[in-house]
C-alpha positions as CSV (number, residue, x, y, z in Angstrom):
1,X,-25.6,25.7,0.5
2,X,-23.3,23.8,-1.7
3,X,-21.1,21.9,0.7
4,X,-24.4,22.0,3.2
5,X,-26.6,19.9,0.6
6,X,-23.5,17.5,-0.4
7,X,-22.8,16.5,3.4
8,X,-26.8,15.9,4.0
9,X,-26.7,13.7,0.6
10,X,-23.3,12.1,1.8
11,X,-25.0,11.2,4.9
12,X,-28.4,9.8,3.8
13,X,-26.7,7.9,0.7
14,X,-23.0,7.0,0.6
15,X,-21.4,3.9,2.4
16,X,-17.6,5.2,3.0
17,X,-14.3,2.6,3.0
18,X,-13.0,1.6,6.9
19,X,-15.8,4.2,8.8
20,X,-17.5,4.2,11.8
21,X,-21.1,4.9,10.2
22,X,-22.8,6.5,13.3
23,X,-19.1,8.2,14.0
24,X,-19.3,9.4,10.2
25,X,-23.0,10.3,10.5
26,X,-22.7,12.1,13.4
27,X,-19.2,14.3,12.1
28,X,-20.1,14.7,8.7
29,X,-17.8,14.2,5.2
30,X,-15.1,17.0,4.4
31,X,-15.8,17.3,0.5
32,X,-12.8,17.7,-1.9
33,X,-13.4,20.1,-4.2
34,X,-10.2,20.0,-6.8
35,X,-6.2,19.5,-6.5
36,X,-2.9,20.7,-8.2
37,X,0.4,19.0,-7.7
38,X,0.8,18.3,-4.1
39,X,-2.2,20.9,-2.6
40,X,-5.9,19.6,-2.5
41,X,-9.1,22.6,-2.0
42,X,-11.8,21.5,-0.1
43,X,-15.4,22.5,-0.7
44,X,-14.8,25.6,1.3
45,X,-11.8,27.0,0.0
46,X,-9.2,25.7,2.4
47,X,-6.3,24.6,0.5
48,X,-4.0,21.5,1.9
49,X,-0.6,19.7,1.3
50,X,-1.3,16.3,0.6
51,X,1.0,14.4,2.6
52,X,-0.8,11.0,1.9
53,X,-1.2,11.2,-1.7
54,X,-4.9,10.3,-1.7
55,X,-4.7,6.4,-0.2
56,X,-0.9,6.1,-0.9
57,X,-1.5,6.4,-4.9
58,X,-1.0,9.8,-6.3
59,X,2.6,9.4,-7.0
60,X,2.2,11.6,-10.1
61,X,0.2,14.3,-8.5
62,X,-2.7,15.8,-9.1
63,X,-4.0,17.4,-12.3
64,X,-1.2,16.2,-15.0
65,X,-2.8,17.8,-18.1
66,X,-0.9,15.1,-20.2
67,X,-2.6,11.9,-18.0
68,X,-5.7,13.8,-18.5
69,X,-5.6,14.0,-22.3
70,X,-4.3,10.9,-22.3
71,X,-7.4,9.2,-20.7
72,X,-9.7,12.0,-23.0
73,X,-8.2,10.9,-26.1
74,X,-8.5,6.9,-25.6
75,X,-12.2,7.3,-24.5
76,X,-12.7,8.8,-27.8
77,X,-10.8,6.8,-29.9
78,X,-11.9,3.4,-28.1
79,X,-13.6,3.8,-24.8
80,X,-13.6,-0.1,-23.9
81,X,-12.6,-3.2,-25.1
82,X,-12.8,-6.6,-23.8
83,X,-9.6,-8.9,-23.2
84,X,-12.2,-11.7,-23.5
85,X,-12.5,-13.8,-26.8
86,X,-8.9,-13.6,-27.9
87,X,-9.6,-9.5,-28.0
88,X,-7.3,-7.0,-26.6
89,X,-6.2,-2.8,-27.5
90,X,-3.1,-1.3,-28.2
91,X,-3.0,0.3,-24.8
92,X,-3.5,-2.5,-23.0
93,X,-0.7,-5.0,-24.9
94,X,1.9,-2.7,-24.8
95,X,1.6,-1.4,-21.2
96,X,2.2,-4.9,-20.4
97,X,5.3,-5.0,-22.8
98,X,6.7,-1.7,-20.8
99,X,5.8,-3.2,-17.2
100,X,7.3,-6.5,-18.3
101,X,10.3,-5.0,-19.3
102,X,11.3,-2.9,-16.6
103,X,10.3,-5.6,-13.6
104,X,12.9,-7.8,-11.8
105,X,13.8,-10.9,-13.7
106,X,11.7,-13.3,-15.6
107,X,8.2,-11.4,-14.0
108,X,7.0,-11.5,-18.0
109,X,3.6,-11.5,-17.7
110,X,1.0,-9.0,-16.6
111,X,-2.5,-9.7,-15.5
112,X,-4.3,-6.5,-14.9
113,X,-6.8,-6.1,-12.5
114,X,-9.1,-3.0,-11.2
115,X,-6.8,-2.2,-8.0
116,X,-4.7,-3.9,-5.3
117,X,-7.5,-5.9,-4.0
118,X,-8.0,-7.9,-6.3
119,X,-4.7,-8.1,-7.7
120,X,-3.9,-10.1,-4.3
121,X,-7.2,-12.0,-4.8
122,X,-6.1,-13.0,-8.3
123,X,-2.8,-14.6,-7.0
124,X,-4.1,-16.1,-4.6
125,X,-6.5,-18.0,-7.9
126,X,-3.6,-18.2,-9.6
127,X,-1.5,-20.2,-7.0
128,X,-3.8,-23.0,-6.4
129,X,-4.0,-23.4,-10.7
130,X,-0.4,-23.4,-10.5
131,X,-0.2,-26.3,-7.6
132,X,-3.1,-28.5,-8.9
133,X,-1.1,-27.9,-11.9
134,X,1.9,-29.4,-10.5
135,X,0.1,-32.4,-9.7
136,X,0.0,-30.8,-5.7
137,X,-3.7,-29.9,-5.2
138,X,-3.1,-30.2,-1.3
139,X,-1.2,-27.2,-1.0
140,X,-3.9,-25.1,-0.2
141,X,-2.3,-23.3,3.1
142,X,-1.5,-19.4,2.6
143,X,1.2,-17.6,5.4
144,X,1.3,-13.6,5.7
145,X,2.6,-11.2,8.2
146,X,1.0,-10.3,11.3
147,X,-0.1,-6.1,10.9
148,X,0.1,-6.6,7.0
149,X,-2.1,-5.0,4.9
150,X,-3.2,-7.0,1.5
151,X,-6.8,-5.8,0.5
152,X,-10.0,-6.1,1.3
153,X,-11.6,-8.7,-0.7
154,X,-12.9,-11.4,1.4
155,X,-10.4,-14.1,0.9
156,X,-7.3,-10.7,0.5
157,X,-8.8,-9.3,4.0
158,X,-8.1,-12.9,5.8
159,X,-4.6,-12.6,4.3
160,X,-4.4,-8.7,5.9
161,X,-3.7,-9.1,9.2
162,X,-5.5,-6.2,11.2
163,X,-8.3,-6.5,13.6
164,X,-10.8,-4.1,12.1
165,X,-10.7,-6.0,8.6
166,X,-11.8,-9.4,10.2
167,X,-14.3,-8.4,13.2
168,X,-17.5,-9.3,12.3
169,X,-16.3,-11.2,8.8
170,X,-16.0,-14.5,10.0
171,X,-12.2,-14.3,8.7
172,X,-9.6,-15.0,8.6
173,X,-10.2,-18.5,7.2
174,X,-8.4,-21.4,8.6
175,X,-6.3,-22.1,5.6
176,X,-4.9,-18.3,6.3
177,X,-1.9,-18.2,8.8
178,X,0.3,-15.5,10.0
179,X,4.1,-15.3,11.3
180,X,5.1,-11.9,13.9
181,X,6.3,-9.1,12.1
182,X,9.4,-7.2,11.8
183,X,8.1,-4.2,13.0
184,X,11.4,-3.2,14.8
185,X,10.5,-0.4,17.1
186,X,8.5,-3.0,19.6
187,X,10.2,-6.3,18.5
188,X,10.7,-8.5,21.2
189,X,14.1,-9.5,20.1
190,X,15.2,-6.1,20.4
191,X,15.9,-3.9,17.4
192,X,19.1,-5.8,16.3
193,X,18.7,-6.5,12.6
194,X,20.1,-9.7,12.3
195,X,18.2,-10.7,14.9
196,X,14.9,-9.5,13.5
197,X,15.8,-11.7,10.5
198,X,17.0,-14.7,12.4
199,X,13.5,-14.3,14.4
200,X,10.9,-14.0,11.2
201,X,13.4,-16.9,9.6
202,X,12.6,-19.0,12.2
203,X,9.4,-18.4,12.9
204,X,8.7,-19.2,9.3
205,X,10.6,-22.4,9.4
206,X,8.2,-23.3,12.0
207,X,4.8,-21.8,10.6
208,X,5.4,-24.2,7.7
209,X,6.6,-27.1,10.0
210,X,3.7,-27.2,11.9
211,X,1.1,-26.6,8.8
212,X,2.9,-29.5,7.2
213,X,5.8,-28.1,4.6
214,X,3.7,-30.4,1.4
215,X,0.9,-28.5,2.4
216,X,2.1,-24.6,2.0
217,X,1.0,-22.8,-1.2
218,X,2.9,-19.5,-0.7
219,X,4.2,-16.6,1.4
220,X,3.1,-12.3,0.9
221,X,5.0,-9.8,2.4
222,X,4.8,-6.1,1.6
223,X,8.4,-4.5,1.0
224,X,7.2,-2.4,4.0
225,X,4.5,-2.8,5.7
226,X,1.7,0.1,5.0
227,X,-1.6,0.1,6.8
228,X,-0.1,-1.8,9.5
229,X,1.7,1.5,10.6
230,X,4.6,1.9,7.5
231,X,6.4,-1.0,9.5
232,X,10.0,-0.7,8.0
233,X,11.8,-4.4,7.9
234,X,15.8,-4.5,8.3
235,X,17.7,-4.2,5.2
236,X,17.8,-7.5,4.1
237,X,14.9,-9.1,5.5
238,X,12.7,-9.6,2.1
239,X,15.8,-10.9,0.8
240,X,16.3,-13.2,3.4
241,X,12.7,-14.5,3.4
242,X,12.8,-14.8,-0.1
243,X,15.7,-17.2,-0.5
244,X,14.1,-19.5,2.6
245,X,10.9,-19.7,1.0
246,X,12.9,-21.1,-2.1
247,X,14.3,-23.1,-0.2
248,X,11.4,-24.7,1.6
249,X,9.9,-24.8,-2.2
250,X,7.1,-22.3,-1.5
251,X,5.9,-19.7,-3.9
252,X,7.3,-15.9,-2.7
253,X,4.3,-12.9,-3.3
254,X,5.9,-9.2,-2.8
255,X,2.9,-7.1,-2.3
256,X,3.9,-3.7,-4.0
257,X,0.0,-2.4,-4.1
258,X,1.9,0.5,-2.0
259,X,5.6,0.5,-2.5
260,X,5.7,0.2,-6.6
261,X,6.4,2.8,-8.8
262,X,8.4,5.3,-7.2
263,X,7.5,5.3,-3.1
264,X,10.2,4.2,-2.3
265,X,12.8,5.2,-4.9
266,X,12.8,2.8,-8.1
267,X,9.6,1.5,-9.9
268,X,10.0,-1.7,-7.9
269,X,10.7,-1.8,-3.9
270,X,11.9,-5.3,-5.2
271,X,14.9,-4.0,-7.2
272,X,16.3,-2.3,-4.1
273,X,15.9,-5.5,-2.1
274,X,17.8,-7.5,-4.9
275,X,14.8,-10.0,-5.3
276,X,12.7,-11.3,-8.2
277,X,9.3,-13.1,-6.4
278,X,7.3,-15.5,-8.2
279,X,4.6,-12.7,-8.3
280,X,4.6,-9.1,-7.6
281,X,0.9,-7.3,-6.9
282,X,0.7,-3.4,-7.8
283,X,-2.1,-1.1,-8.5
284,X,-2.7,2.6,-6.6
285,X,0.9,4.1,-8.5
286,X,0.4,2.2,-11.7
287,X,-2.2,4.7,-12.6
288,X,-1.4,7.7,-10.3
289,X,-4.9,7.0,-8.7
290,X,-6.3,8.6,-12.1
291,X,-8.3,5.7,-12.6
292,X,-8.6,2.4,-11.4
293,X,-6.3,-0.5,-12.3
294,X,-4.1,-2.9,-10.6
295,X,-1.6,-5.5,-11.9
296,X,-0.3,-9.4,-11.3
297,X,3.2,-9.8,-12.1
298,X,3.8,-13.5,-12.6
299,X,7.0,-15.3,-13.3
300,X,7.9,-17.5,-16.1
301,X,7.8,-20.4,-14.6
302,X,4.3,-19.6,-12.9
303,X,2.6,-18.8,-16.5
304,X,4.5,-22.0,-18.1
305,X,2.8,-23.9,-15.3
306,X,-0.4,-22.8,-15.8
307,X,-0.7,-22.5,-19.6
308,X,0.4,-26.4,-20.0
309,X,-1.9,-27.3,-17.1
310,X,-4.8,-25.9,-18.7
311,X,-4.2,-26.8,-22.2
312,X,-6.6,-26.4,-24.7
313,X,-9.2,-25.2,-21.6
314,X,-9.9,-21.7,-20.7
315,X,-8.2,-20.8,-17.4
316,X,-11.7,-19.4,-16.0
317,X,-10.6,-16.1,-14.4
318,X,-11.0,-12.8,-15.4
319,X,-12.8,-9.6,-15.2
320,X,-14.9,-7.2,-16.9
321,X,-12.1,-4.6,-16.7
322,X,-9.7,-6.5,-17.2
323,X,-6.9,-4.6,-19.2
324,X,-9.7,-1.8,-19.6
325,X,-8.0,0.7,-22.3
326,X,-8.5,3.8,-20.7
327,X,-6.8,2.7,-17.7
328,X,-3.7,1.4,-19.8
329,X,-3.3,4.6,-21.6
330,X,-3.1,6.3,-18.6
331,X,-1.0,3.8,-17.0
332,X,2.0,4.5,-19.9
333,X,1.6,8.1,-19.5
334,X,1.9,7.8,-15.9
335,X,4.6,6.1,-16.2
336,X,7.0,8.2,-18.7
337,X,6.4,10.7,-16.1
338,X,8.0,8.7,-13.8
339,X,11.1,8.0,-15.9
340,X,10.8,11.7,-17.1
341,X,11.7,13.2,-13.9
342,X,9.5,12.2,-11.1
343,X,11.6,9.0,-9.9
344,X,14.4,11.4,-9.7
345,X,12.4,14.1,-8.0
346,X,10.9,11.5,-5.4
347,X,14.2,10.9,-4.2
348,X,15.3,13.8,-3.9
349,X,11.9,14.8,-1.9
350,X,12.3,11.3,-0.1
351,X,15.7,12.0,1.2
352,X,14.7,16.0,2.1
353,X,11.4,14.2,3.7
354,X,13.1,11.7,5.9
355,X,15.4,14.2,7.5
356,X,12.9,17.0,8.5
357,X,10.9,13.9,10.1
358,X,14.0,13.1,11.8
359,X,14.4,16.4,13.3
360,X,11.2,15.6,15.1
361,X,12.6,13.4,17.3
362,X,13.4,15.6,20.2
363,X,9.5,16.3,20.1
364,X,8.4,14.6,23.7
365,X,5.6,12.5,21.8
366,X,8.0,11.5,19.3
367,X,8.9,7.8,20.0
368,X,10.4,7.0,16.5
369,X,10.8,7.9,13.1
370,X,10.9,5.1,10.6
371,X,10.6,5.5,6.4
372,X,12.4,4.6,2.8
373,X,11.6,7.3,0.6
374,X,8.4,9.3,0.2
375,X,7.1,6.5,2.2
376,X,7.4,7.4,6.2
377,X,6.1,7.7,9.5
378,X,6.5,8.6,13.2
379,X,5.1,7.0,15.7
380,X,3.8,9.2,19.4
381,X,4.5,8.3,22.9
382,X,4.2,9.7,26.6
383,X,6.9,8.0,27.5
384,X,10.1,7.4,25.3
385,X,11.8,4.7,27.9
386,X,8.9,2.6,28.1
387,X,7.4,3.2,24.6
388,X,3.8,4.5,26.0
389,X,1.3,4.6,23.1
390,X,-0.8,8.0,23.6
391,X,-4.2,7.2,25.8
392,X,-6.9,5.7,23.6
393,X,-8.8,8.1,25.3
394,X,-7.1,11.0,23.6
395,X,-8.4,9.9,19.7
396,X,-5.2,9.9,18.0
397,X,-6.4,8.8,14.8
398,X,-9.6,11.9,15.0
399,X,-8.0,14.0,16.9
400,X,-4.0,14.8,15.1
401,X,-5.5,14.0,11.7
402,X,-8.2,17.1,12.2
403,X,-5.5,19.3,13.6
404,X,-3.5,18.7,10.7
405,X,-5.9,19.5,8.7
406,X,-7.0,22.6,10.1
407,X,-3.0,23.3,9.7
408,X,-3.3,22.8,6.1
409,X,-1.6,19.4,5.8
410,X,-3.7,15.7,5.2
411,X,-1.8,13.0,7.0
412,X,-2.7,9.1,8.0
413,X,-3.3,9.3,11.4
414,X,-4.0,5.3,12.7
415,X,-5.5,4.7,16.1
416,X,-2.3,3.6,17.8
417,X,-0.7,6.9,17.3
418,X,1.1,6.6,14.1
419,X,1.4,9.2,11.7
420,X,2.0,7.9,8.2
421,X,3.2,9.7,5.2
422,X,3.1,9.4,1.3
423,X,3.2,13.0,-0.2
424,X,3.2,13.2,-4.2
425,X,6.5,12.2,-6.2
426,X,5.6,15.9,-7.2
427,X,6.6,17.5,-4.3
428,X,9.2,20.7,-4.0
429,X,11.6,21.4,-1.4
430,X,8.8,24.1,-0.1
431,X,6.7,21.6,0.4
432,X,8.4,19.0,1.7
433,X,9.1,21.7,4.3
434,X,5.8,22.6,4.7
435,X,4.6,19.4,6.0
436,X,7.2,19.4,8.4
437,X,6.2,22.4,10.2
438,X,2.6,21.5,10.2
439,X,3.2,18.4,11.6
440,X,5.5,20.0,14.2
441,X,2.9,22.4,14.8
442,X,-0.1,19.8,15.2
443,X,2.6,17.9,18.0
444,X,3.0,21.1,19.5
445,X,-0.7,21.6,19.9
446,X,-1.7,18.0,20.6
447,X,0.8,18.2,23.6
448,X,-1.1,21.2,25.5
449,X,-4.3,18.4,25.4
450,X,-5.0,17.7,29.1
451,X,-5.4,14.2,28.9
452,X,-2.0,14.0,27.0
453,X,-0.7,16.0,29.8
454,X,-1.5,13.7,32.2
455,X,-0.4,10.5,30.6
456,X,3.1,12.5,30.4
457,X,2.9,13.3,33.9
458,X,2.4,9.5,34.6
């Protein structure tokens, strides 16, 4: 009667994220009922590895006692304060100290924001201050990646660059461009690495050539791309695109909503790739999805900009929870964690993670296996020559993400036939195994579907 009553509620009253609402109607919500570590419960009992980490964000995973008291213990000492009006908490101020301190370069100054939406919406305010600023108002013209991912705000969603965010929006707008991506597995150039630079170099170049180079404000790029199918760019490539868009005299974003603290190894996806962008965007990890919060990294010479610009004048943007206390508190405990053990366990996870996936290879759907990290995925085929997606008619996205989960294991499972992967920084060798097998086993089973068969025979 429990779980009965919650799904009738769920469908009569709440709107869900990225859903079909007659397709969720008609199927019904799977309620979550608590979590440990890596392994969620569900309102029935059935116990699951979380090999998505919520959305990407439980780095930490699940039930930390000390984030929990953490987050108890600020809401009784001070359970909000304003960063409005010159006012600020000690949680807040010295959460910014630690973040500044450990990113790349001169990224000194934190802006914190609610989550990773709005953290991209914020730069993107930021950036036209900083070029009126500069005396360059007409820069006003913004360049991301095709299949990037970088919120859903309405001006972040035109900046995202897949269909189902912009259908029906009346976006992107026209000020909001897009280059090819990387994505190496179907590149047209082949899956030559220098080439894949060479190609996203030039097809920069001639984005900003043919939008007029005084007009570009900036360039995002995700360290790899996430909701666009974990899209892995040659070693190299952010480096590469960095140094042209200094060159070109454009501003460089590094969208780490995904990749920061600890997906991918260090805190920053940017340390690996040996750059320091003029801003860096984070939020899920920051927190350990606890609670919400997000943060703008901005470089020196950004906040300089800005702060002389403005003068004696308020620079009018900001948020109610902006710097909330409760979120910072956790967001320090979540991160001693990190440097207490779970960085080092991620990558040792990571590395264990990457090469059971790559043992999946010889599967017959299994067209390629691509990751950095506890941030991976493989992508299905019928036909490994040709690179066949599986037949929209056989619901990859429904179909493999309920047979994992009646196999015990929560996976992103995206319409083309990707399987994505993000499993808690938490996670033991059993585990790491664990979601192997199930998602061996789930392959095994999708394989026997007729209309699969079929499309192999074909």
């Amino acid at each position: 009667m429990y779980s009965n009553s919650l799904i009738e509620l769920d469908r009569a009253h709440l709107i869900h994220p990225v859903a079909s609402y007659r397709g969720h109607e008609k199927l019904g919500v799977r309620v979550l009922a608590s979590a440990k570590g890596a392994t969620v419960t569900d309102a029935s009992g059935r116990q699951l590895i979380d090999g998505f980490a919520g959305l990407w964000c439980v780095n930490a995973g699940y039930g930390q006692e000390t984030i929990v008291e953490a987050a108890a213990k600020q809401m009784r000492e001070l359970s909000y304060a304003t960063a409005y009006f010159g006012l600020g908490s000690e949680p807040a101020i010295r959460l910014a100290s630690e973040l500044a301190e450990r990113a790349p370069g001169n990224l000194n100054h934190v802006y914190f924001t609610l989550g990773g939406s709005d953290a991209v919406d914020s730069t993107i305010r930021f950036i036209r201050y900083y070029w009126t600023a500069r005396g360059e108002p007409q820069r006003d013209q913004f360049i991301s990646v095709e299949q990037g991912y970088h919120g859903s705000s309405t001006v972040g969603a035109g900046l995202t660059a897949l269909p189902a965010f912009h259908t029906g929006f009346g976006i992107p707008f026209d000020w909001q461009h897009k280059i090819p991506s990387h994505y190496a597995y179907r590149n047209p150039v082949g899956d030559d690495p220098q080439a894949i630079i060479a190609a996203s170099l030039t097809a920069l170049r001639r984005k900003v050539e043919e939008i007029g180079p005084e007009r570009v404000a900036a360039f995002y790029a995700e360290p790899i791309q996430g909701s666009g199918g974990v899209l892995v760019p040659p070693r190299g490539w952010m480096k590469a695109m960095r140094e042209l868009c200094r060159d070109l005299g454009i501003l460089f974003v590094a969208d780490e909503v995904i990749t920061g603290f600890g997906r991918t190894g260090p805190l920053f996806a940017s340390t690996e790739n040996e750059i320091v962008p003029d801003f860096i965007t984070t939020a899920k990890g920051l927190t350990s999805g606890y609670v919400p919060m997000g943060a703008v990294f901005m470089a020196d010479h950004i906040y300089q900009t800005i702060a002389d610009g403005a003068g004696a004048s308020a620079v009018g943007h900001g948020y109610t929870y902006s710097a909330h206390p409760v979120s910072a508190a956790v967001g320090l405990e979540v991160l001693r964690l990190y440097e207490n053990g779970l960085l080092e366990n991620g990558v040792k996870a990571g590395a264990r993670l990457m090469e059971g996936l790559g043992s999946l290879r010889d599967h017959p759907l299994v067209g390629d296996v691509r990751g950095r990290g506890m941030l991976a995925a493989i992508e299905l085929v019928v036909d490994k020559a040709q690179k066949t997606p599986l037949p929209a008619a056989a619901e990859p996205a429904r179909r493999i993400f309920d047979r994992a989960w009646e196999n015990g294991l929560v996976i992103r499972a995206f319409a083309n036939g990707v399987l994505g992967y993000a499993p808690p920084l938490c996670c033991s060798e059993t585990e790491i195994d664990a979601i192997i097998e199930r998602t061996r086993q789930s392959l095994d089973e999708t394989l026997e579907d007729p209309d699969v068969r079929r499309a192999l025979k074909t």
